[in-house]
C-alpha positions in Angstrom: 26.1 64.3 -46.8 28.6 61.2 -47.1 29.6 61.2 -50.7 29.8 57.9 -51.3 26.1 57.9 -49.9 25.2 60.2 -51.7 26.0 58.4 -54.8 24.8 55.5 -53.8 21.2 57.1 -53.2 21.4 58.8 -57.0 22.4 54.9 -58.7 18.9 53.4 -56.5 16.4 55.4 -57.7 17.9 56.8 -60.9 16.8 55.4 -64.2 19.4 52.7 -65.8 20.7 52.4 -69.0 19.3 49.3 -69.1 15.9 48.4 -67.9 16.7 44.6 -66.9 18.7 46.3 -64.0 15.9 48.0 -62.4 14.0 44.9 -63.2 16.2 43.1 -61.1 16.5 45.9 -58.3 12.8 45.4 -57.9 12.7 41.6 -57.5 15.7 42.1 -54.6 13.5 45.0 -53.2 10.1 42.8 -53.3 11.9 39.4 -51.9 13.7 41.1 -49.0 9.9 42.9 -48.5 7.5 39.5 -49.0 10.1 38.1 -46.4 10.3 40.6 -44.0 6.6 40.8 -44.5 6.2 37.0 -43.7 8.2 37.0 -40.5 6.6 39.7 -38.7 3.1 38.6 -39.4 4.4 35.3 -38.0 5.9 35.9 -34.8 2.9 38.5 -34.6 0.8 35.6 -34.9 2.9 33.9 -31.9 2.5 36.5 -29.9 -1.2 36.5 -30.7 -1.1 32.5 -29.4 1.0 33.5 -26.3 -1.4 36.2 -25.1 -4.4 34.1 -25.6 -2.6 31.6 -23.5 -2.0 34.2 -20.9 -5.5 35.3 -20.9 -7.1 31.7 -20.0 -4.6 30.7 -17.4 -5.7 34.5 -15.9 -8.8 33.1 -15.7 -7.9 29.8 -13.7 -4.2 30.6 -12.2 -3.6 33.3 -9.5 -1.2 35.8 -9.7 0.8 33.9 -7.3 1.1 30.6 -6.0 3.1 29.2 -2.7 3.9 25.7 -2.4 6.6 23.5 -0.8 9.4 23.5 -2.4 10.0 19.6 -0.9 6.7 17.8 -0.2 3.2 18.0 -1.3 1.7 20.0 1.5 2.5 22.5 4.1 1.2 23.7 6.9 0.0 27.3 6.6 -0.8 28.0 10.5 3.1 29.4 11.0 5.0 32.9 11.9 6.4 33.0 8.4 3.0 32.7 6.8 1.7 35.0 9.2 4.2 37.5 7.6 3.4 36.8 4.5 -0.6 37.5 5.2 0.4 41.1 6.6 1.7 42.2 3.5 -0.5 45.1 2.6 0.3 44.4 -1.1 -2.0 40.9 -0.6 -5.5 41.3 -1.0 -6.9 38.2 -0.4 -5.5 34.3 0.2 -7.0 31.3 -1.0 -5.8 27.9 0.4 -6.5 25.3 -1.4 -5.2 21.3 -1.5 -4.8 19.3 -4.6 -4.5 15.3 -4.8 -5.3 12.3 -7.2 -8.4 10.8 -7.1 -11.2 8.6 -8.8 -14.4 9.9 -9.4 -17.5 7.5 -10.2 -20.9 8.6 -11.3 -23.3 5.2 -11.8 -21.1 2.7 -13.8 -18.5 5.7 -15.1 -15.2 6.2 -13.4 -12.5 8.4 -14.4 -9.2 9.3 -12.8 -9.0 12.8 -11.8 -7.0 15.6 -10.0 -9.2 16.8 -7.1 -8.8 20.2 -5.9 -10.0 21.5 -2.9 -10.8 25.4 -2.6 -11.8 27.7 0.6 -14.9 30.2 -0.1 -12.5 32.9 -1.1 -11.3 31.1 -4.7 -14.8 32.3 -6.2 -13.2 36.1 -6.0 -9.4 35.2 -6.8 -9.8 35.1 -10.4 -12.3 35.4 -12.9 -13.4 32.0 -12.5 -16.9 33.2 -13.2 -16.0 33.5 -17.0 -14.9 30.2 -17.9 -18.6 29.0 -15.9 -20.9 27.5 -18.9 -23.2 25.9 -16.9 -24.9 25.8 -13.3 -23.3 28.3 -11.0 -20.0 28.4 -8.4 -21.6 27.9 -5.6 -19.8 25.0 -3.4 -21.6 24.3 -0.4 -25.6 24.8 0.6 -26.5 23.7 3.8 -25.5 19.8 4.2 -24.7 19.3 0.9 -21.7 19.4 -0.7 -21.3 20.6 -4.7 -18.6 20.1 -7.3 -17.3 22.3 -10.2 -15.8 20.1 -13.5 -14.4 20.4 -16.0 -16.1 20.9 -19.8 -14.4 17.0 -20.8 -14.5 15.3 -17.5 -18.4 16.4 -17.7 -18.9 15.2 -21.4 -16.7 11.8 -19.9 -19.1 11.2 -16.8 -22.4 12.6 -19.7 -23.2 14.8 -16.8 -24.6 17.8 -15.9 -25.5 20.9 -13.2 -28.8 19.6 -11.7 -28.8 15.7 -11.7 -30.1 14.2 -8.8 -28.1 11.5 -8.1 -24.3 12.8 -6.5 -20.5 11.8 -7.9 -18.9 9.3 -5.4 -15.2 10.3 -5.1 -12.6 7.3 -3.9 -9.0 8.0 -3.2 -6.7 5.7 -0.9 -6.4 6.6 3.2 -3.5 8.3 3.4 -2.5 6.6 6.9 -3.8 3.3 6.2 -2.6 0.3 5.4 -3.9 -2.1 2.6 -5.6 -5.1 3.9 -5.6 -7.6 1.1 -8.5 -9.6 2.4 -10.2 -6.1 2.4 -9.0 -3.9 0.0 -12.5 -1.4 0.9 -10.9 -1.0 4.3 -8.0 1.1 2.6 -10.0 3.8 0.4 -12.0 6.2 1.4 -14.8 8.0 0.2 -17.1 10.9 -0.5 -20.2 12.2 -2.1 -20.5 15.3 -3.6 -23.2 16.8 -6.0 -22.6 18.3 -9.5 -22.5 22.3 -9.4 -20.9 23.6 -12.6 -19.6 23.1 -15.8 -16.2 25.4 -16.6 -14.1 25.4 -19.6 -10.8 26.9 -19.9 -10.3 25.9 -23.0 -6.8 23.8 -21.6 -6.9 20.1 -21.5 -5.3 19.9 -18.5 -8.0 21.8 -16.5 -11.0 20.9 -18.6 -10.1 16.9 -18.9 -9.1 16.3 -15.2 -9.9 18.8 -13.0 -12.7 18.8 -10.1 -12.9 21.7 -7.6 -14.7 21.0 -4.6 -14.9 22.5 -1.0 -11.8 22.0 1.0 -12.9 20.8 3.8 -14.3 17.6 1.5 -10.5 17.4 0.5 -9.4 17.4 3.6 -11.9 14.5 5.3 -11.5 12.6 2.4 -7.5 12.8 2.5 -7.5 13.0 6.1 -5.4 16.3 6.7 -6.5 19.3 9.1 -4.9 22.4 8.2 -2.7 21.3 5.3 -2.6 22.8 2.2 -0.5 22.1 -1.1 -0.7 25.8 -2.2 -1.2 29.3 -1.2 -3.0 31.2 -4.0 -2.6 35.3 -3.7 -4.6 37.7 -5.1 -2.7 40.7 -5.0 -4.7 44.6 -5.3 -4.7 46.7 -8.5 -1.6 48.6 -9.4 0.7 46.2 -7.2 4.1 45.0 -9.2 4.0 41.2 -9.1 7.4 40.9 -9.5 7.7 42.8 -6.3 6.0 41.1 -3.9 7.0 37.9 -5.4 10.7 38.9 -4.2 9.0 40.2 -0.9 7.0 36.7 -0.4 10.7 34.5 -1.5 12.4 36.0 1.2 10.1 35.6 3.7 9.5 31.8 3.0 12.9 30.5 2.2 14.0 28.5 0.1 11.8 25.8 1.4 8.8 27.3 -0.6 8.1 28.0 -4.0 6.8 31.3 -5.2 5.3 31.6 -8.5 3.7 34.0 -10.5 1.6 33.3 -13.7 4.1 32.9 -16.3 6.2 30.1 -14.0 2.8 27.9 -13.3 2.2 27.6 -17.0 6.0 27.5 -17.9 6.7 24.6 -20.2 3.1 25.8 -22.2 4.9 29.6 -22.6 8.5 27.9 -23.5 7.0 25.4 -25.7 5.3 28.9 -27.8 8.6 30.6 -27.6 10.6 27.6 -28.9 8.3 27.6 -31.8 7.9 30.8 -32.2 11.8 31.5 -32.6 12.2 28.4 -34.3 10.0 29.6 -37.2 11.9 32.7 -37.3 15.8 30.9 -37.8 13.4 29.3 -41.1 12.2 32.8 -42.5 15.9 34.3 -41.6 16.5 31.5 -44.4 14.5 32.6 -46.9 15.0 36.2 -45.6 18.9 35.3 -46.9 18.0 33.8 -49.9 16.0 36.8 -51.0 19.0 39.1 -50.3 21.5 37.4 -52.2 19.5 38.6 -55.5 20.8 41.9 -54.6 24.1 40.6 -55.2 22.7 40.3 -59.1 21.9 43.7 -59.1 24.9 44.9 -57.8 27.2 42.5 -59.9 25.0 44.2 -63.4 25.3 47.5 -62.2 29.1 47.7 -61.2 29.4 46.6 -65.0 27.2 49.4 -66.1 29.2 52.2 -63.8 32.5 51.2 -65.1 33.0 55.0 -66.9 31.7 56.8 -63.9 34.1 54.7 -61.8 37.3 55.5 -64.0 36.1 59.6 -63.6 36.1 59.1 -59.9 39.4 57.6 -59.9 40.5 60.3 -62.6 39.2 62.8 -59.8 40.9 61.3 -56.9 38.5 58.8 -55.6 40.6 56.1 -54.3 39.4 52.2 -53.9 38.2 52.4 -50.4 35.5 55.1 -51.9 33.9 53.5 -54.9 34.0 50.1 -52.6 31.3 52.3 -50.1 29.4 53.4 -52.8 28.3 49.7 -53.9 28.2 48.3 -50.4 25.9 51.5 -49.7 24.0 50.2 -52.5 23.3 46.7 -51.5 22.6 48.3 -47.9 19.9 50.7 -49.5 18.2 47.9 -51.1 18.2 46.0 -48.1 16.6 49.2 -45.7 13.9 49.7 -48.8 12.5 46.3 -49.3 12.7 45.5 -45.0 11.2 48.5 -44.4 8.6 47.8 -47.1 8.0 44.5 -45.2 7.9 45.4 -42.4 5.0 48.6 -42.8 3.0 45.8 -45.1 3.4 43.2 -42.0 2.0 45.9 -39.7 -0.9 46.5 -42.2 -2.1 42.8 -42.9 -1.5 42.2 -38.8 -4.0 45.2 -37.8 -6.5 44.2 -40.3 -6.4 40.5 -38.9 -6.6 42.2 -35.7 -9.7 44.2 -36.3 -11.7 42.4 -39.3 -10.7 38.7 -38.5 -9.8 37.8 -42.4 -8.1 34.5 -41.5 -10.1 32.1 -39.4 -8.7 29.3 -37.5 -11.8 27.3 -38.4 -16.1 26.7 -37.5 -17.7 25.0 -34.4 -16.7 24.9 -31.3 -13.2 23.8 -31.2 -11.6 26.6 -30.9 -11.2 29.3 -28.9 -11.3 32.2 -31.0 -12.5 32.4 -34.3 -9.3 34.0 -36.2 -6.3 33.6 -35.9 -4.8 36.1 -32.9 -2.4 38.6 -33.5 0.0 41.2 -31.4 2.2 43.3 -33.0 5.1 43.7 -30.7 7.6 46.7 -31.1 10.7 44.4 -29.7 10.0 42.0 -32.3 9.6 45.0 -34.9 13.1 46.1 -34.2 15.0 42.7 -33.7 13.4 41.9 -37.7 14.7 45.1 -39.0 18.4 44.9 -36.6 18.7 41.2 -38.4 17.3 42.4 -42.1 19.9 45.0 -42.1 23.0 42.9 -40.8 22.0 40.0 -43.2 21.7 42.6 -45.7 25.3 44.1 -44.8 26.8 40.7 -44.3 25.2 39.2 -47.3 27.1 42.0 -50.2 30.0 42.8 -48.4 32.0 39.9 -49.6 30.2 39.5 -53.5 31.2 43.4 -53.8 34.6 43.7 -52.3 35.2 40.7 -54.9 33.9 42.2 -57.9 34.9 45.2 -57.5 38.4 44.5 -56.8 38.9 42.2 -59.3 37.4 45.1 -61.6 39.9 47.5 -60.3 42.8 45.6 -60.5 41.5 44.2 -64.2 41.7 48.1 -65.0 44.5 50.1 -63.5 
């Protein structure tokens, strides 16, 4: 074993002369541990945020999704798409076309994005999850049926089952606007409420209304366009992969994207916090390991006679210097270590028993706060507790103990 190690390990956890120096040793070992213990619960609790997130856009968004890369819609009936339909990877495609729109119901009207789905969107995702009311059926016989969303329904005071049908308005996309007749110019459809979903994301529960595609289309006047291709791809199948398959394909004229990229300012936004928050604890993380400078300064003081028979035996500055920088490093690798077990411990019990809640009612969509304990996050705390740790001594004791040396020769 490294002697000046070595030595180092027998001054940590051997008794002191004096007891205010293992008091202190304690209060660096506990700050560098509440700290350490306070930033991994944190960014545990971000991760716990982000995978919700993930979850209830799994629900709604497909694992990918083609659109143009220049306009709003494209037109699907092509060689290149036909390429992209023989991939054996694909299990099912859902077209689907997406536009602004106003939907009235009696003297109520609200702006809305309408979406427009083919039959296969019921299977592309587990849609069926986020259903609180009526069912996802869009079509039965002559009548056409509408899914909403949990606020545009409480907006409209509607529900699955009225009698009387939405009227959707949005401008004729070929027409010109006759100022005498301004009627002339929008166009119009009826369509009956189905279902209630919430997704627990303003965006989709505030504006959204999912209707049959061939409503969108009469009512926007397009045959075969689409604005997106949405993939459901079969069990096991890299996503990544077939992305890259699908981008080559297509061009550059298309965009592929997966689940992460259709939410992507939501997921940056949680990451810009969540690192944000962690540049604050490294703060307090640093401020708790500059009490081990304390420690260190009391305890050179107190070795001063073993120092002197070191020297007497040999031991030259470079030696003794490692022996209290090895100090200051122990302390830092007991009390982040500490943390970091204590962080794991308070996370897994929030995990399974729920301790802190976010809150009561129906506002939320969990009860406690969510947490994920990741291992990358595990090591980057421990990697930056031990370099502040180093960082933090390795001037205060190459000072002091210098300035002791040279005091003494």
């Amino acid at each position: 074993m490294n002697l000046s190690f070595y030595i180092a390990k027998r001054y940590l956890f051997s008794k002191k002369s004096h007891n205010a120096i293992n008091i202190i040793s304690l209060v660096a070992v506990c700050g560098i541990a509440v700290a350490t213990m306070a930033t991994v619960c944190t960014l545990s609790v971000f991760n716990g945020f982000q995978g919700l997130v993930e979850g209830m856009c799994s629900a709604f968004d497909p694992e990918l999704k083609i659109t143009s890369a220049k306009g709003k819609v494209f037109n699907p009936e092509t060689d290149l798409f036909l390429k992209v339909r023989s991939l054996p990877e694909i299990e099912l495609i859902s077209e689907s076309l997406e536009y602004n729109a106003l939907l009235s119901y009696r003297e109520r009207k609200v702006p809305i994005i309408l979406k427009g789905v083919s039959d296969k969107f019921a299977l592309l995702t587990d849609f069926e999850s986020l259903l609180i009311d009526g069912s996802l059926e869009l079509e039965r016989e002559t009548s056409n049926y509408a899914l909403l969303g949990f606020g545009l329904a409480n907006s409209l005071s509607v529900n699955p089952g009225f009698l009387f049908p939405m009227e959707v308005f949005a401008p004729k996309r070929t027409a010109t606007v006759n100022l005498s007749n301004p009627n002339a110019s929008i166009a119009n459809e009826y369509v009956y409420i189905g279902g209630v979903f919430r997704a627990n994301q303003a965006m989709y529960d505030n504006n959204y209304l999912i209707v049959p595609i061939r409503l969108a289309r009469a009512l926007f006047d397009y045959e075969t366009e689409v604005s997106a291709w949405e993939i459901k791809l079969k069990p096991g199948v890299s996503v990544h992969s077939v992305q890259s398959k699908i981008q080559t394909i297509l061009g550059t004229e298309f965009l592929v994207k997966d689940r992460y990229q259709q939410q992507e300012d939501t997921f940056k936004m949680v990451n810009i916090e969540k690192w944000v928050t962690f540049l604050m604890l490294c703060f307090i993380l640093l401020i708790a390991i500059f009490n081990v400078t304390g420690s260190l300064s009391m305890l050179i003081i107190e070795k001063q006679s073993d120092v002197l028979t070191l020297r007497n035996m040999g031991a030259d500055n470079r030696l003794i210097l490692r022996i209290f920088l090895f100090e200051g490093w122990m302390i830092s690798v007991v009390g982040g270590g500490a943390g970091i077990i204590s962080g794991i411990l308070i996370c897994l019990g929030q995990q399974y028993f729920g301790w802190l809640k976010l809150g009561t009612g129906a506002n939320f969509a969990v009860d406690a706060y969510p947490v994920i304990v990741s291992a990358g996050d595990l090591l980057f705390i421990l990697f930056t507790v031990l370099i502040t740790g180093f960082l933090a001594v390795l001037y205060p004791v190459r000072y002091l103990v210098k300035k002791w040396l040279n005091g003494n020769t």
